[in-house]
Rosetta silent file (secondary structure, phi, psi, omega in degrees, C-alpha in Angstrom):
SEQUENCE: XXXXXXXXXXXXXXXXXXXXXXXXXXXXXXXXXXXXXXXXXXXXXXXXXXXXXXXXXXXXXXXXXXXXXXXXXXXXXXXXXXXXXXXXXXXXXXXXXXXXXXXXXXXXXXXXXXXXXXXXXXXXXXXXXXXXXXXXXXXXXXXXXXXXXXXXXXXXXXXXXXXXXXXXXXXXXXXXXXXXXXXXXXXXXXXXXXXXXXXXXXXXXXXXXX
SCORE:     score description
SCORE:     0.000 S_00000001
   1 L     0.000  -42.051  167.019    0.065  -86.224    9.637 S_00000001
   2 H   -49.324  -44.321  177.877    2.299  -88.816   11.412 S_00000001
   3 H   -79.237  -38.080  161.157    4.491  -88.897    8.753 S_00000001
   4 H   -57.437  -65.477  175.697    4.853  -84.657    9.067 S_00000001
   5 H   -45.309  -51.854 -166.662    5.899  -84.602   12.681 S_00000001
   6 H   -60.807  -50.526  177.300    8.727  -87.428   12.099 S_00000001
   7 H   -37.617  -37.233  177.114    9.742  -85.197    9.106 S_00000001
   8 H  -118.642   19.215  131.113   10.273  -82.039   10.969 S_00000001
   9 H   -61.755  -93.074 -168.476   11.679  -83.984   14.112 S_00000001
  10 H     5.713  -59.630 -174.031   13.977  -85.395   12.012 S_00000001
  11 H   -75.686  -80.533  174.341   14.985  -82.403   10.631 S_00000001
  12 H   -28.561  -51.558  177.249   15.649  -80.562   13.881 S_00000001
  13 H   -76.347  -34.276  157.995   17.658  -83.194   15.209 S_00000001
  14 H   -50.600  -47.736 -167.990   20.056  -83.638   11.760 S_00000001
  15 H   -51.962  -33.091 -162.412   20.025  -80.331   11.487 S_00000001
  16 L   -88.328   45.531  170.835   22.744  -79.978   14.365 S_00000001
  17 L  -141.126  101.172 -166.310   24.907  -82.692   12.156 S_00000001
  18 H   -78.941  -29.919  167.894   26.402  -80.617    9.342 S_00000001
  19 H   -77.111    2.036  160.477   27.439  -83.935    7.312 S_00000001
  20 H   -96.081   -2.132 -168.812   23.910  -84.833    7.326 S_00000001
  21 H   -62.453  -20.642 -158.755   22.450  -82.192    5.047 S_00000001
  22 H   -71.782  -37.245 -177.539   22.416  -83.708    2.233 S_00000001
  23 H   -72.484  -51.344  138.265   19.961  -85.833    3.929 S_00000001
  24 H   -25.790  -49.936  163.743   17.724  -82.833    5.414 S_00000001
  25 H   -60.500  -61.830 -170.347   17.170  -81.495    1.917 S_00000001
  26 H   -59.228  -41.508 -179.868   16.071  -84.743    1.004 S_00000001
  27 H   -76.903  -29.151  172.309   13.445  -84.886    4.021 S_00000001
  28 H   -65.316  -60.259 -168.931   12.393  -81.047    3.330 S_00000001
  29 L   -59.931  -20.316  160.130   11.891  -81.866   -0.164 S_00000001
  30 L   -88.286   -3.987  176.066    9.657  -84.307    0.730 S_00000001
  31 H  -105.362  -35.009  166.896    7.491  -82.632    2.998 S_00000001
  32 H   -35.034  -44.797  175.397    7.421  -80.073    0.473 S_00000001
  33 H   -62.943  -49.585 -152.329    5.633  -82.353   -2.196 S_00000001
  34 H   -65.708   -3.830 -144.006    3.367  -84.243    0.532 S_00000001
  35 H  -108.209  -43.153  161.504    2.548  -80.308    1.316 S_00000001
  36 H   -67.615  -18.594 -170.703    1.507  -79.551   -2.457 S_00000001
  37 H  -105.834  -29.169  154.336   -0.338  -82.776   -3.240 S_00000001
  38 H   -65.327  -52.475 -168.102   -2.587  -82.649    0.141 S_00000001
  39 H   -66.043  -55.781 -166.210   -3.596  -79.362   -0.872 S_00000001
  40 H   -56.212  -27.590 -148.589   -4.539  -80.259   -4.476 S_00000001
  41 L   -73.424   48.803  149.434   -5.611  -83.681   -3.784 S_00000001
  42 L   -78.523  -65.344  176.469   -9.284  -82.994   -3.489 S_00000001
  43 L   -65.567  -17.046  177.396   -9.512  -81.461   -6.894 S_00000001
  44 L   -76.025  -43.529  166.822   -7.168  -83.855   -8.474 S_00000001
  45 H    -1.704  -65.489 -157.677   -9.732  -86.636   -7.653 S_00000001
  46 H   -89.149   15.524  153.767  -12.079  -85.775   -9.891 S_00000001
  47 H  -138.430   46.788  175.907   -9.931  -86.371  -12.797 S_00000001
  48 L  -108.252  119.429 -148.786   -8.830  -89.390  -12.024 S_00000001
  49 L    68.366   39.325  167.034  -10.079  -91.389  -15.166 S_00000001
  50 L   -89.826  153.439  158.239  -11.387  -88.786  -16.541 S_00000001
  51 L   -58.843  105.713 -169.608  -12.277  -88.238  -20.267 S_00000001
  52 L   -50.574  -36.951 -175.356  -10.312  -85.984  -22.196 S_00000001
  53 L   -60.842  -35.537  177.564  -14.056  -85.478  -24.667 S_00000001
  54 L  -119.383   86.936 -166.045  -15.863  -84.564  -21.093 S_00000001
  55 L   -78.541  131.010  175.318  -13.178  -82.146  -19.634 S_00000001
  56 L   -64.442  134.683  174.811  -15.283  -80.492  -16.112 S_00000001
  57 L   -43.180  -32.539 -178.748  -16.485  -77.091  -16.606 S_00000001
  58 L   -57.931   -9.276 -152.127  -14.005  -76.275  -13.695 S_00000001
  59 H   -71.469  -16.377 -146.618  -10.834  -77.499  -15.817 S_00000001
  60 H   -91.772  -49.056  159.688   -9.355  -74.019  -16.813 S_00000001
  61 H   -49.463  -83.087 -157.647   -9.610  -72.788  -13.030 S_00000001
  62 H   -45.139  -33.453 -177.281   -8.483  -76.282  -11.599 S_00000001
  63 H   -89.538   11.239  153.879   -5.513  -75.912  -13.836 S_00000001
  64 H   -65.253  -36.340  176.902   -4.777  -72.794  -12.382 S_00000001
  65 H   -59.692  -66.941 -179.374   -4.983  -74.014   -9.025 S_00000001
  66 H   -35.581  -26.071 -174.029   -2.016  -76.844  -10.391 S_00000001
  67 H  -119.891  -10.470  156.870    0.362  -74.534  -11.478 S_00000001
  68 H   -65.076  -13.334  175.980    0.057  -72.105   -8.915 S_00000001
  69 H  -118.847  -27.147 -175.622    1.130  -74.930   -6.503 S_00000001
  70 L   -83.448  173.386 -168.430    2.658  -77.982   -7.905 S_00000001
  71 L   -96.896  158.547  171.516    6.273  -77.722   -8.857 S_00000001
  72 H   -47.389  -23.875 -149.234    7.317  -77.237  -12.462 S_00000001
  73 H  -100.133  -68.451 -164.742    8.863  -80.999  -13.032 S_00000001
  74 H   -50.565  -37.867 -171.962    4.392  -82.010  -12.566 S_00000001
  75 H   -60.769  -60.990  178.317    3.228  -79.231  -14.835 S_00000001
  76 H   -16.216  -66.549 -178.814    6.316  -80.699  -17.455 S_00000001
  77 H   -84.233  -19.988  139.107    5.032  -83.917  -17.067 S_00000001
  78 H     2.691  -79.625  153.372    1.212  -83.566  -17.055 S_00000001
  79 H   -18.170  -75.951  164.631    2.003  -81.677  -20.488 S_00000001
  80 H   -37.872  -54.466  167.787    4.270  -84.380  -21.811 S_00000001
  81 H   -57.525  -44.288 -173.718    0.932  -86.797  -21.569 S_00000001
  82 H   -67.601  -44.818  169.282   -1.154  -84.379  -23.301 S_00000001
  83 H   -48.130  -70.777 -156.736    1.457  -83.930  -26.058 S_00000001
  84 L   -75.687    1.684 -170.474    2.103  -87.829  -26.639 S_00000001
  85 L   -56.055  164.253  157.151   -1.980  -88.681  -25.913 S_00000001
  86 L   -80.083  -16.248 -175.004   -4.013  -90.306  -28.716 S_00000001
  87 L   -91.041   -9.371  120.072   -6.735  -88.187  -27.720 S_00000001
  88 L  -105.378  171.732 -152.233   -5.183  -85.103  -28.884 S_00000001
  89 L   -56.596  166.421  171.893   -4.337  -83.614  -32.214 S_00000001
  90 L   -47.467  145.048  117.785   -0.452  -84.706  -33.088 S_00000001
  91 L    33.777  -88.784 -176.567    2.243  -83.040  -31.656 S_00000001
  92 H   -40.975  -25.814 -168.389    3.503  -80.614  -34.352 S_00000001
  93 H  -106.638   14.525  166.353    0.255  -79.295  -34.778 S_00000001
  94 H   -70.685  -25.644 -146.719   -0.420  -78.859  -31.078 S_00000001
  95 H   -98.083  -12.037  155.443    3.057  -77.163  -30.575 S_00000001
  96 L   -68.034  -21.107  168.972    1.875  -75.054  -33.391 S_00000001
  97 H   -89.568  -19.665  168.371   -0.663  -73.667  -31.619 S_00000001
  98 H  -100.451   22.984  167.439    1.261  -72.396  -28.829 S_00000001
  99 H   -91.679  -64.896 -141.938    3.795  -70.955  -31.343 S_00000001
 100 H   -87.646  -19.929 -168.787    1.141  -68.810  -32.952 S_00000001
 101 L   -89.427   -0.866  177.012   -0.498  -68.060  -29.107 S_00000001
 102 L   -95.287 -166.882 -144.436    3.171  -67.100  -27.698 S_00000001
 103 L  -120.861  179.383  168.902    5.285  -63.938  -27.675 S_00000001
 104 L   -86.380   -5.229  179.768    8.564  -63.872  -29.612 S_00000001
 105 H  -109.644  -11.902  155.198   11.177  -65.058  -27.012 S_00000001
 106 H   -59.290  -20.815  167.749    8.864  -68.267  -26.591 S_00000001
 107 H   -96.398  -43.618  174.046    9.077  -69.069  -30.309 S_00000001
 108 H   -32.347  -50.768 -158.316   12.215  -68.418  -30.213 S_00000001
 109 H   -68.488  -76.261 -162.032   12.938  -70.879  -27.287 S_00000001
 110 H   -65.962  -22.069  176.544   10.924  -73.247  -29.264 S_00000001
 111 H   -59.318  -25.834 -145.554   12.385  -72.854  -32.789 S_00000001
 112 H  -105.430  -29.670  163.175   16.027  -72.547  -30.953 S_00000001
 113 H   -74.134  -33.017  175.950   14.905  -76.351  -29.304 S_00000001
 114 H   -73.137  -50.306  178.068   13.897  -78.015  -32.665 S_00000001
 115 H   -54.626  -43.554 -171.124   17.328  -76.385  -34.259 S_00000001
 116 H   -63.933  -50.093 -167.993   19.207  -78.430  -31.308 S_00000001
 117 H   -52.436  -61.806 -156.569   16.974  -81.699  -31.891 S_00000001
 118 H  -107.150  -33.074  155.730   17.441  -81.725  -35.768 S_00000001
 119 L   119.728  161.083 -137.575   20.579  -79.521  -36.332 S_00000001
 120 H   -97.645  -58.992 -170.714   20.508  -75.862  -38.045 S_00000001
 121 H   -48.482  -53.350  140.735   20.978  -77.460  -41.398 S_00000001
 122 H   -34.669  -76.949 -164.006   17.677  -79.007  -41.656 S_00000001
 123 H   -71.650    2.085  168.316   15.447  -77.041  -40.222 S_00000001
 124 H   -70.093  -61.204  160.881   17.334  -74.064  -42.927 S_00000001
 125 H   -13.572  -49.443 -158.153   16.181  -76.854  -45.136 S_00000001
 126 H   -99.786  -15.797  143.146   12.796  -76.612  -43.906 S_00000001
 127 H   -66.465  -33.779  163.475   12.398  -72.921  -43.854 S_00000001
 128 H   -44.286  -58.962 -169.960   13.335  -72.747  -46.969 S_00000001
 129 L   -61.771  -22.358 -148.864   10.879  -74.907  -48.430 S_00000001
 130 L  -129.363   32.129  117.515    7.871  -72.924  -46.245 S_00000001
 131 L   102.448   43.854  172.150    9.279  -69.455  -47.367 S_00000001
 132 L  -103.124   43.549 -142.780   11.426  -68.216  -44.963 S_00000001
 133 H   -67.610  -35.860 -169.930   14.294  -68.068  -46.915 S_00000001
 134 H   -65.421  -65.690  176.904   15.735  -64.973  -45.396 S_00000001
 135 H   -60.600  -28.622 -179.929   16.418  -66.869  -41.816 S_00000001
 136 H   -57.135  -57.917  170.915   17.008  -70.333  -43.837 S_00000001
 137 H   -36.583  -81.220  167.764   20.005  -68.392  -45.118 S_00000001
 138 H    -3.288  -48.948 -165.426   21.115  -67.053  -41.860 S_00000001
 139 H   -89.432  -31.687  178.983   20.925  -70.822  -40.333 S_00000001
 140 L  -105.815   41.393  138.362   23.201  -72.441  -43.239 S_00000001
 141 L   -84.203  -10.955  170.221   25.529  -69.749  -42.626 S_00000001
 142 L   107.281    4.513  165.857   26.199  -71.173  -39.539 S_00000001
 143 L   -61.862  143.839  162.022   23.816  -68.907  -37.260 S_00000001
 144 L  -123.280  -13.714  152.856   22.351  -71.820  -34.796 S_00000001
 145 L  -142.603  161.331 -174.610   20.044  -69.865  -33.152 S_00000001
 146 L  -102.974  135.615 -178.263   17.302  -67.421  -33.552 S_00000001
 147 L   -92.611  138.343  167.107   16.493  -64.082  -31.745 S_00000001
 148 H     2.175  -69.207 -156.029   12.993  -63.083  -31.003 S_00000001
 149 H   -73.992  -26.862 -172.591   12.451  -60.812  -33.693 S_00000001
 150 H  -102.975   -2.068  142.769   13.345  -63.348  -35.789 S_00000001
 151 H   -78.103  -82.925  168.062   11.282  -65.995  -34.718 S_00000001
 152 H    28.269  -45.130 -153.728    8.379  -63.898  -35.617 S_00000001
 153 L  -115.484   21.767 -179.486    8.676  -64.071  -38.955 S_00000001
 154 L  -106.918  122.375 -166.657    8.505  -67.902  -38.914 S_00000001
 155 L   -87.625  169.178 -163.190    4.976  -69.204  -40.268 S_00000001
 156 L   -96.343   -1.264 -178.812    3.424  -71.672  -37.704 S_00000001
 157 H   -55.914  -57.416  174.508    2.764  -73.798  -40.593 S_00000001
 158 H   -60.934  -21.421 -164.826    6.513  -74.334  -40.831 S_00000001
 159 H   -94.250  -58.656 -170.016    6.992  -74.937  -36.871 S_00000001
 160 H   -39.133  -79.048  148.178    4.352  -77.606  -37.597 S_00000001
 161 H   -18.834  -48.400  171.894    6.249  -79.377  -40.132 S_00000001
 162 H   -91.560  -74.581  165.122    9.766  -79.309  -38.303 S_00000001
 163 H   -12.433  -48.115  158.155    8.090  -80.556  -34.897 S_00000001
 164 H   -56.402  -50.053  153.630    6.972  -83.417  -36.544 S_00000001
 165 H   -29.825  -52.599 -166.833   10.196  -84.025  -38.213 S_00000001
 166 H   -67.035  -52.308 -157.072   12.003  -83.613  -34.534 S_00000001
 167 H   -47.061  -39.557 -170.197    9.528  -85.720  -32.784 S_00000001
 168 H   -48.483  -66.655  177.098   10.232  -88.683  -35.759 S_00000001
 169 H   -45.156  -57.154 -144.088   14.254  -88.469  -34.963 S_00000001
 170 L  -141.691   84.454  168.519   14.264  -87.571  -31.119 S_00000001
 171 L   -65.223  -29.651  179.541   10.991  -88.497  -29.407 S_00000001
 172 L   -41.881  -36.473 -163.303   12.656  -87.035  -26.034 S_00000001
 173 H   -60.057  -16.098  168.656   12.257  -83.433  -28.150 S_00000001
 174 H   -61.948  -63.771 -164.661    8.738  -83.714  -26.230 S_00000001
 175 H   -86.468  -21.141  168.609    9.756  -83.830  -22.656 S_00000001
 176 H     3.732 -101.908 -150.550   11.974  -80.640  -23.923 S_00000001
 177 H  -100.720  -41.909  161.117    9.515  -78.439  -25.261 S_00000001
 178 H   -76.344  -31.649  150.998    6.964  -79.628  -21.845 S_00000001
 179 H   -52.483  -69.131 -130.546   10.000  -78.304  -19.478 S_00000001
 180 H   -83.627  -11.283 -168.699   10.034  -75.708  -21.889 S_00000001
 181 H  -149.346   16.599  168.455    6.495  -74.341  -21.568 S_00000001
 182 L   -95.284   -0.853  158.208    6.065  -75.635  -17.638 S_00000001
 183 L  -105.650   32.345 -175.105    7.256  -71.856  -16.959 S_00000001
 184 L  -137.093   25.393  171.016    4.087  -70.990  -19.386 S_00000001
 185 H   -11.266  -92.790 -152.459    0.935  -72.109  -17.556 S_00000001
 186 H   -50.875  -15.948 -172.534   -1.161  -69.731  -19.224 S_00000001
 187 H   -91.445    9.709  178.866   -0.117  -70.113  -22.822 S_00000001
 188 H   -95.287  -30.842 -165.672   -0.544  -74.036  -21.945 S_00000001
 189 L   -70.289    0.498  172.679   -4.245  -73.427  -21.156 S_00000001
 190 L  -107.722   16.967  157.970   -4.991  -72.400  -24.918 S_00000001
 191 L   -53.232  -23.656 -140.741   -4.451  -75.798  -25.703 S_00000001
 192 L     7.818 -155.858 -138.155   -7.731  -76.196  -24.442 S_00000001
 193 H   -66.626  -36.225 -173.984  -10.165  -78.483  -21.933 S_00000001
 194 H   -60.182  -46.146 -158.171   -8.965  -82.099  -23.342 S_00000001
 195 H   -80.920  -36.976  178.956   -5.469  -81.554  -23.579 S_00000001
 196 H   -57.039  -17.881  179.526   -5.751  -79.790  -19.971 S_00000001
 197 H   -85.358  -52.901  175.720   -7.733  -82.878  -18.533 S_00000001
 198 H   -41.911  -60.828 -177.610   -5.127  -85.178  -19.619 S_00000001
 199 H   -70.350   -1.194  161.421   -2.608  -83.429  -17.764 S_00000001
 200 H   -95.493   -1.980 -163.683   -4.250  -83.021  -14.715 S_00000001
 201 H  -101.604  -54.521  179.008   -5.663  -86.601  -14.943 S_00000001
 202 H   -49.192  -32.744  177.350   -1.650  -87.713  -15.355 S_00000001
 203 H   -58.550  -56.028 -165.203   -0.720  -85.734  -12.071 S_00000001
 204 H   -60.680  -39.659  179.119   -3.568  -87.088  -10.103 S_00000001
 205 H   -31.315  -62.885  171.474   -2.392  -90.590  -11.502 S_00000001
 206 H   -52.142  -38.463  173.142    1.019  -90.028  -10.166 S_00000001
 207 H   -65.085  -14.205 -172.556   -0.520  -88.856   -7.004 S_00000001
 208 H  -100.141   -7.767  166.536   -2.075  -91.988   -6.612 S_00000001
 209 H   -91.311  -22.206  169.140    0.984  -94.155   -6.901 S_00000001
 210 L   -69.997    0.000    0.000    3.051  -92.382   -4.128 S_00000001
């Protein structure tokens, strides 16, 4: 509370220093967090060391609460733990499951992030092979990305299989694809209660290190 009041003195008195803003942002931005992490921190508590195997009936709600409040950069990384955990399935076939639970400009986004990570040529390669032959053309023709409709027609089998591939080259293809699906709460939540307990047990972590 002590720590609020200096924050928005602070700010009131900088503000009338125009060569200070840069500095103002930086104290706003920070009251901002402390503003999001006091509200959550009750509920983050309770998953701090928790078990992904005994996820709280509450997790599907709590992680509603989280992305209605925390900033996008928390959901991202949250995600990012759940992705790399041991305690869920591998990567490719996780990122497979929100390929077949998304819309078409979401597989797109992700097919159109694995073509940057591994290059057009490849993953043409790799479509080929899992009998998409029609876009596999398309991509060693020198198309480099895919529109909606035409991520559609991409089996998730195949997403699986090139995700894995990406992850091997470019583990970083990870923190992506979690920026990439930290404007997708709900299609993160059919991941279901393990992978959602990691990532709320990595927030509260972080909260507990500040």
């Amino acid at each position: 509370m002590r720590l609020r009041v200096f924050l928005k003195c602070a700010v009131v008195v900088l503000s009338k220093r125009p060569r200070l803003s840069l500095l103002i942002s930086f104290f706003e931005k920070g009251e901002k967090q402390m503003d999001w992490m006091n509200q959550l921190s009750g509920m983050l508590q309770q998953y701090s060391g928790a078990q992904p195997n005994q996820a709280p009936a509450t997790v599907d709600n709590d992680f509603d609460q989280l992305a209605s409040a925390a900033p996008r950069s928390a959901l991202a990384d949250g995600l990012g733990a759940a992705f790399r955990s041991n305690q869920t399935p591998p990567f490719g076939q996780m990122l497979s499951q929100l390929f077949m639970n998304s819309g078409g400009v979401q597989r797109a986004g992700i097919i159109n992030t694995l073509i940057a990570t591994l290059g057009p040529t490849i993953v043409a390669q790799m479509l080929a092979r899992g009998g998409a032959s029609g876009l596999a053309g398309l991509l060693s023709g020198g198309q480099r990305e895919v529109t909606p409709e035409q991520a559609e027609q991409v089996p998730a089998e195949v997403v699986q299989n090139v995700a894995t591939q990406a992850e091997q080259q470019d583990p970083s293809v990870i923190d992506r694809l979690s920026d990439f699906y930290a404007d997708h709460p709900t299609l993160v939540k059919t991941l279901g209660g393990a992978a959602l307990t990691i990532a709320l047990a990595k927030i509260a972590q972080q909260q507990s290190q500040r």
